[in-house]
N, C-alpha and C positions, 0 to 999 in steps of 0.2 A: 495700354500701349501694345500695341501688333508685333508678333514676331521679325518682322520685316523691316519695323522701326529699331527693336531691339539691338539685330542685328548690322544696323548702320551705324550704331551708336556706340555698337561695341567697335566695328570698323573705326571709327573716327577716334576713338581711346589707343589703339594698337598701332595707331600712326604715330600720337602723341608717345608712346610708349617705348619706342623705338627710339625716337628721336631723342628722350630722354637718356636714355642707353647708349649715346653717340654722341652729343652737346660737350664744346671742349668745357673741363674747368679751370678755372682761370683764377677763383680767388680758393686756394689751396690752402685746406687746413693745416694747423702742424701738427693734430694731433688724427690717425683715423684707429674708430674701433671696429672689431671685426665679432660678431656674431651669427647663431644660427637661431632660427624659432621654427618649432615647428608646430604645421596645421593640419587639418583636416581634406581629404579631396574624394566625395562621394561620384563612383562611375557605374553605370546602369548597366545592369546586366541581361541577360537574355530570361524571361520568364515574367510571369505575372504573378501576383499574392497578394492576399487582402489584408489589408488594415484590421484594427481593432473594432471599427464602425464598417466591416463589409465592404470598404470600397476596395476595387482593384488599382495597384499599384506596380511599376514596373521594381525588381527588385534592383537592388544598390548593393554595392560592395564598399567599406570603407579602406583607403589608404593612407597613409603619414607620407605628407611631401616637408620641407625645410626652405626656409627661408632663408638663405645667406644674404646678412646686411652686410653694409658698409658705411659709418658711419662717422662724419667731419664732427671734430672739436675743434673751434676755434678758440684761441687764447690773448687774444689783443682786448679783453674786456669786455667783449659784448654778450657772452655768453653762448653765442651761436652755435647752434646746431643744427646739420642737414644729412639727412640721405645722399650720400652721393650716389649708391649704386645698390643692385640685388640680383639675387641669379638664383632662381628656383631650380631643386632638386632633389633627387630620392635621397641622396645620403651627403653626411659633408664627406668627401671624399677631395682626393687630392682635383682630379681635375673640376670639378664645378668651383672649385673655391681659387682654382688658375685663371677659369676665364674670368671670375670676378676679377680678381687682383690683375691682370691681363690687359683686362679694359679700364680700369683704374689708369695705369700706366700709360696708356694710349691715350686715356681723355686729358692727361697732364699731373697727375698725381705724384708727382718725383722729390726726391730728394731736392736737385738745383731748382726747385718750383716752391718750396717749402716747407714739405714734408719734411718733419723732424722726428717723426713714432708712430707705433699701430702697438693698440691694447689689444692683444685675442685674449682665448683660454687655450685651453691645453688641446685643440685640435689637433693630429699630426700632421692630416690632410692640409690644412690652411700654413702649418709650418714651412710645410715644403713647398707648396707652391709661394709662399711669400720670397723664399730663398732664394727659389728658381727664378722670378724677374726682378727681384728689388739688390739681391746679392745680400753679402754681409756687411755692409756698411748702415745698412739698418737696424734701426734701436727694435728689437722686438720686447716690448713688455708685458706680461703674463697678469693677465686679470687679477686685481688682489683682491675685487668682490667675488669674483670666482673661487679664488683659493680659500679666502674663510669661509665659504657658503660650506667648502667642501670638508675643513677643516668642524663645521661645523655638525655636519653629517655624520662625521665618524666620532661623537660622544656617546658615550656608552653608560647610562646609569647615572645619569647628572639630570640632576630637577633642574627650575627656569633658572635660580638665580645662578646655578653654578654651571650651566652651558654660557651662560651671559656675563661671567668672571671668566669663564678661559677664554669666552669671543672677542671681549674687551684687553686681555693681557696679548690676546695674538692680534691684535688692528694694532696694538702699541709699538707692535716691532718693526714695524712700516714707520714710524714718526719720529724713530731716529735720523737725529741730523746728520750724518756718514752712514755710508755699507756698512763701513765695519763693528759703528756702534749696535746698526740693525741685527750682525751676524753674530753680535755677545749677547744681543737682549733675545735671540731664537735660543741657544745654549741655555740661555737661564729658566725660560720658557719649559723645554724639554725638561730640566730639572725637576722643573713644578710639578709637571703632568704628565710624565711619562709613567711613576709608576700605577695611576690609576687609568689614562687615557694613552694608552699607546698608540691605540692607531689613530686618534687625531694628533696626535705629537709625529708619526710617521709622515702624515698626510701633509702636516706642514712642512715638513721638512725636505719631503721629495720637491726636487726642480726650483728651492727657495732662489736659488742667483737668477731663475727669471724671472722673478717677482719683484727683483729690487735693480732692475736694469736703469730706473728711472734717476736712480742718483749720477748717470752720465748724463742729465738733462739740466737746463737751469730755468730760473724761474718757474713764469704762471705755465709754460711747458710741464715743469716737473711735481707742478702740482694740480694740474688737471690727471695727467697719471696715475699721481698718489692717491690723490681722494676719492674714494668711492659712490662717494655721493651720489655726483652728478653722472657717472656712468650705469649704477643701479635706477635712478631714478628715470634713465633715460630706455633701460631696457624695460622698464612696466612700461612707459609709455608707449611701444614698439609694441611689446606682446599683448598691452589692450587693444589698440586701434585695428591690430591684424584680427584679433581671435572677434570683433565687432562683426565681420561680414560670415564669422559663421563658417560651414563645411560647404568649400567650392565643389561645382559640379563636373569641372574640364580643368587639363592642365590653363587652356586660354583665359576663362574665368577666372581661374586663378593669383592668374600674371595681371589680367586688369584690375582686379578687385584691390591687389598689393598697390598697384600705381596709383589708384582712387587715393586709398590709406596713406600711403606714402606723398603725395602731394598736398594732403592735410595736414600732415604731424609737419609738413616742413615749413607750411603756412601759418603753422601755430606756434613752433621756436623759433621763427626770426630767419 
């Protein structure tokens, strides 16, 4: 294929991509998650260097760009899941993660639309921009695959089974039927394992009322929330498909190669 064909092709993607980026939505999830992945972005530099086999190559620098998804749970049974939006950038920072949630908002993503919660992690940047166009009438719920991942990291001196008794006594405390059973069964938790693990008894306990926002929700709402299942499962699938095309060459490759990716994973969840 010719350079010349290449670049129509990618023309004709960047139209489609755009348009993606603008198309009202209309069947509004109730549930959206918010994450970052990030990739690889190789940019050619000035100079020439040979390979390992003597050939001349132009040299490359590597960069780390981020992937801000956004990402529809639906809850009426069908299991549904879509990309609804993404917004490439160097850092999650407040404003990339505005225009996302921004354009969310403008495509139809509202509360009076159906929107009843959004799953992040502990971004700040994505906080505040969530605040700033949705207000506080929105359920903000705190990843609780996030928070064990994290709670997990900070064991200190624990072989497998006993990292995998405190991961399991802490996912317990989410399955309480009320907050406030959830907030006796963190207390007793702490008891457990505070004098050997403190800082993951710390780590849980920092910011735990975001993590349990989901008991102002009801039903299959407040259990797509809960369960981590389906939102871990659905972030390998995000950071396989992405990390498939490998280290882009331009920020614009980059944005296409996501759209490719992104029009598949959506084609293959329904």
């Amino acid at each position: 294929m010719g350079l010349r064909t290449i670049n129509e092709r990618i023309n004709q993607l960047e139209a489609l991509l755009q348009e993606a980026h603008r198309e009202p939505i209309n069947d509004v999830p109730a549930v959206v998650q918010f994450d970052g992945i990030w990739l690889s972005l190789q940019t050619q530099q000035a100079g020439i260097k040979e390979d390992s086999r003597k050939r001349k190559r132009h040299r490359k620098r590597g960069k780390r760009i981020v992937v801000l998804v956004a990402l529809g749970l639906w809850t009426d049974g069908s299991h549904k899941r879509q990309i609804l939006d993404w917004e490439i950038a160097d850092q999650e920072e407040q404003p990339a993660w505005e225009r996302l949630v921004q354009r969310l908002w403008e495509r139809g993503v509202k509360l009076e639309t159906g929107l009843q919660a959004i799953v992040r992690d502990g971004s700040e940047g994505l906080e505040q921009a969530l605040d700033y166009v949705y207000g506080s009438a929105l359920v903000q719920q705190r990843c609780i695959f996030h928070k064990l991942r994290n709670v997990s990291n900070k064991c200190v001196g624990l072989d497998r089974e006993g990292k995998k008794s405190l991961i399991e006594q802490a996912a317990a405390v989410y399955q309480a039927p009320t907050a406030s059973e959830a907030r006796a069964r963190l207390l007793v938790f702490g008891e457990r394992w505070q004098a050997t693990q403190p800082q993951a008894v710390a780590t849980f306990e920092r910011e735990f009322e975001q993590t349990i926002r989901y008991y102002a929700l009801e039903g299959m709402v407040r259990e797509v929330v809960r369960t981590t299942s389906l939102l871990e499962r659905t972030n390998r699938e995000l950071r396989r498909k992405f990390r498939q095309v490998g280290c882009f060459g331009s920020p614009r490759g980059a944005e296409v190669a996501v759209y490719i990716q992104v029009t598949h994973l959506n084609a293959e969840s329904g």
